[in-house]
C-alpha positions as CSV (number, residue, x, y, z in Angstrom):
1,X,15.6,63.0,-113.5
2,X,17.8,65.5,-115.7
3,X,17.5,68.0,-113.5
4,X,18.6,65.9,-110.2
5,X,21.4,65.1,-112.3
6,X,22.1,68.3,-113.1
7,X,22.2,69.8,-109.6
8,X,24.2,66.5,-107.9
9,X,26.7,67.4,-110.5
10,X,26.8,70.8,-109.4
11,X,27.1,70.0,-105.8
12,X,29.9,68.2,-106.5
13,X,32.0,70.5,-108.2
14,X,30.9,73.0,-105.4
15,X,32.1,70.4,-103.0
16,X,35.4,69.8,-105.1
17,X,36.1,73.8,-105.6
18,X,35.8,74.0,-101.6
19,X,38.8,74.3,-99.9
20,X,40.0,72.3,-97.9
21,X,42.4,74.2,-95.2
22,X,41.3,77.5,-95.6
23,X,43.4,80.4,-93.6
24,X,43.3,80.1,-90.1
25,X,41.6,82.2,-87.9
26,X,43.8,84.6,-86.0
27,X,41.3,85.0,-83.0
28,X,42.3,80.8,-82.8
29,X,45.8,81.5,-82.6
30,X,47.8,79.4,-80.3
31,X,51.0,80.8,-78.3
32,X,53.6,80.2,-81.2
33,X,50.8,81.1,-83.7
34,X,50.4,84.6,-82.7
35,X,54.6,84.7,-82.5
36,X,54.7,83.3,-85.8
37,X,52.0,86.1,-86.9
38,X,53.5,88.6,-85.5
39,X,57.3,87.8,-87.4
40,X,55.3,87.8,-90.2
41,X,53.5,90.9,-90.1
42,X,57.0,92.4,-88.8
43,X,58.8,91.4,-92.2
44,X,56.4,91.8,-95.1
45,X,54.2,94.4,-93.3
46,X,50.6,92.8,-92.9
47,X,49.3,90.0,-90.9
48,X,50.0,86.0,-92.9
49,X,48.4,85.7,-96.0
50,X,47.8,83.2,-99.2
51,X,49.6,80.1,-98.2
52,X,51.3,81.5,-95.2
53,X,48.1,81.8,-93.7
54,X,47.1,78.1,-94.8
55,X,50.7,77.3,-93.5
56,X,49.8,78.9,-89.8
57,X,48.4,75.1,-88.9
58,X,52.3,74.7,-88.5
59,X,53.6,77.8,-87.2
60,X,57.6,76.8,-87.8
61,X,57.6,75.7,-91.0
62,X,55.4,79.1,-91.8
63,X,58.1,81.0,-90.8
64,X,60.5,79.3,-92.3
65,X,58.9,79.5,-95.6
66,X,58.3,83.1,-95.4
67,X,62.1,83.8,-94.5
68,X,63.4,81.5,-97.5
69,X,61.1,83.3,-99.9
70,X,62.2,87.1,-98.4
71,X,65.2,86.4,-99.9
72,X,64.4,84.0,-102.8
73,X,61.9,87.0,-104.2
74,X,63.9,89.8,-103.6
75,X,67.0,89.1,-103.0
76,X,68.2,86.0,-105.4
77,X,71.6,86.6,-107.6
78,X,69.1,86.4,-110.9
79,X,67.0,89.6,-109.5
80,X,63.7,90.1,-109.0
81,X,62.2,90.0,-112.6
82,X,63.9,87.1,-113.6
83,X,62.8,85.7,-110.3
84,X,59.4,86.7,-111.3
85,X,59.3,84.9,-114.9
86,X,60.5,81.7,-112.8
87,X,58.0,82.0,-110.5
88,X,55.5,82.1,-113.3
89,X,57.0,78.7,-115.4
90,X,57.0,76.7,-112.1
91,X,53.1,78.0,-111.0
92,X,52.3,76.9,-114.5
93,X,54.3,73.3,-114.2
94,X,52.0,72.9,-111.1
95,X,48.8,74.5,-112.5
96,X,49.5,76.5,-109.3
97,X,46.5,79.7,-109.6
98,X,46.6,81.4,-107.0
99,X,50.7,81.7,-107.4
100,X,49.6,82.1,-110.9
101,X,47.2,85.1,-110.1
102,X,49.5,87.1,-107.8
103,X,52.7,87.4,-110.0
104,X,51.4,87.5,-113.5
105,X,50.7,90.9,-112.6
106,X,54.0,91.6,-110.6
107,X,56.0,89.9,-113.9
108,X,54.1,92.6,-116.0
109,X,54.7,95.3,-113.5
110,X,58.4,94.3,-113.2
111,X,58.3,94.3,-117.1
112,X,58.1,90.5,-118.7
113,X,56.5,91.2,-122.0
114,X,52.6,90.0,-121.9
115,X,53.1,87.9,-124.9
116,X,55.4,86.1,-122.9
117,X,53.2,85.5,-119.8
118,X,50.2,84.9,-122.2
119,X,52.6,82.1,-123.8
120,X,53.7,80.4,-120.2
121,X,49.7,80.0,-119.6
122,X,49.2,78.5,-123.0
123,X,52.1,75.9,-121.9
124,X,54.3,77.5,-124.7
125,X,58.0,78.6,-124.6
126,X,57.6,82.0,-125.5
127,X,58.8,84.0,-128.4
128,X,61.4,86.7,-128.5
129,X,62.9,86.0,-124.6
130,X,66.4,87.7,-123.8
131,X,69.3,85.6,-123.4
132,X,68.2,85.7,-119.6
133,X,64.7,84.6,-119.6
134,X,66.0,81.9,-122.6
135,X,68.3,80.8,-119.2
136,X,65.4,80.6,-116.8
137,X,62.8,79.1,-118.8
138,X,65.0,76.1,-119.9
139,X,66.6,75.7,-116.4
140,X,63.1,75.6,-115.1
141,X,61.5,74.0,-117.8
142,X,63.7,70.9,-117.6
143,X,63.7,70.5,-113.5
144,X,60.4,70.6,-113.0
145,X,59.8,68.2,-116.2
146,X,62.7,66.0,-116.4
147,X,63.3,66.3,-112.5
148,X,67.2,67.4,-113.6
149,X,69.3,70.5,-115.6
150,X,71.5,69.0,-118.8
151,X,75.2,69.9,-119.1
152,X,74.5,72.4,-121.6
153,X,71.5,74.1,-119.9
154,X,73.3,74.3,-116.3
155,X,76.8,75.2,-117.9
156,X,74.6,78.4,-119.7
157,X,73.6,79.6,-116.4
158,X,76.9,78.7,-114.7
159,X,78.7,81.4,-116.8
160,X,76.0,84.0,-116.6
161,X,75.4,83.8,-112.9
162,X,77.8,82.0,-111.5
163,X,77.2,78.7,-108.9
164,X,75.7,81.2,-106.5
165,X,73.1,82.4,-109.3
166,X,72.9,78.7,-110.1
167,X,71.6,77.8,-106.4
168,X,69.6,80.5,-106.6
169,X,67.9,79.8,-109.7
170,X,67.6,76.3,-108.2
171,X,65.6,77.4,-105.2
172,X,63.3,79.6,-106.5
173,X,61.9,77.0,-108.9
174,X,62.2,74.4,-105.4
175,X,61.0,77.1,-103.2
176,X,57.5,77.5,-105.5
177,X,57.2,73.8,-106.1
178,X,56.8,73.7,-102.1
179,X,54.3,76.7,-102.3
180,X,51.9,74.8,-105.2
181,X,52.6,71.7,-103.6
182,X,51.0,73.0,-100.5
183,X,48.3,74.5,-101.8
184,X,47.7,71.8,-104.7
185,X,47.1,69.5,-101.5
186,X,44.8,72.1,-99.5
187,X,42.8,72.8,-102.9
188,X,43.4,76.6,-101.9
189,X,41.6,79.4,-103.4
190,X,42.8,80.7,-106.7
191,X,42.6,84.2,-105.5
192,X,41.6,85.7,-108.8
193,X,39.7,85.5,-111.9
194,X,42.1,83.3,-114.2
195,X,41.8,79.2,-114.2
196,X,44.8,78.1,-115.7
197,X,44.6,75.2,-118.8
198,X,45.4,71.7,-118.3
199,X,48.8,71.1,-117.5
200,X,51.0,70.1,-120.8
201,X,54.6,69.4,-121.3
């Protein structure tokens, strides 16, 4: 009796861990699929992948996401390693892994301090953050937790990067809310080893 118990609960975590819109298969693709594909492979250089190629069930809003985040990622007023620890807070707000597993290693490599990505993880503002990251963690900290940016916090980043830094910051945190939302919904794969803790405030 234990042991039937014991394998129907395995069976359904199995069943839970499954996803449940994988990628789609390119030898499937539609007309607009295979343009989409294509647009994609043309601008980041291989064919969709991660949630784009979850997101190729609706080839228009793929692309669409892809060409916000070219510019979100590498182009933002903020720069690409602050865009990197924001990327980080908002995976973590979501319990987001497989966002999560691809750019904890690109913050490292881009040179946010371990202790600090170790601390995001734990759910923990981290210790010893530049006046920058101090910014971007509390701007991101209190959207995707209060839904809203106090006078004080927004007025912080206001004078450092002015309101086109401000919209920036902005969408990068709403640009990987869509990303985990998406993915939260299609139980993707984590892509990688790490399985984040429970979600705390």
């Amino acid at each position: 009796m234990k042991l039937a118990i014991v394998v129907l609960a395995l069976a359904a975590t199995a069943a839970q861990a499954e996803p449940r819109l994988g990628p789609v298969p390119p030898e499937t693709y539609d007309a607009a699929q295979q343009k989409a594909a294509g647009d994609f492979a043309a601008a980041r250089g291989q064919p969709p992948f991660g949630p784009f190629a979850m997101l190729m069930r609706s080839p228009d809003l793929m692309t669409s996401a892809r060409s916000m985040g070219d510019y979100l990622r590498y182009h933002s007023a903020i720069g690409n390693t602050l865009s990197e620890f924001v990327i980080l807070i908002t995976a973590r707000a979501w319990g987001q892994e497989y966002e999560w597993n691809v750019h904890a290693p690109i913050a490292a490599q881009q040179g946010i301090a371990q202790t600090k990505i170790d601390a995001i993880a734990a759910g923990r503002r981290p210790e010893g953050m530049s006046e920058d990251e101090a910014i971007c963690y509390t701007f991101t900290t209190e959207l995707q937790h209060d839904h809203q940016v106090s006078d004080a916090t927004y007025a912080r980043a206001l004078r450092r990067w002015g309101e086109k830094g401000v919209v920036d910051l902005a969408g990068i945190a709403g640009y990987y809310t869509f990303l985990s939302l998406e993915m939260n919904a299609a139980k993707s794969d984590p892509g990688g080893p790490l399985r984040l803790p429970s979600r705390t405030r």
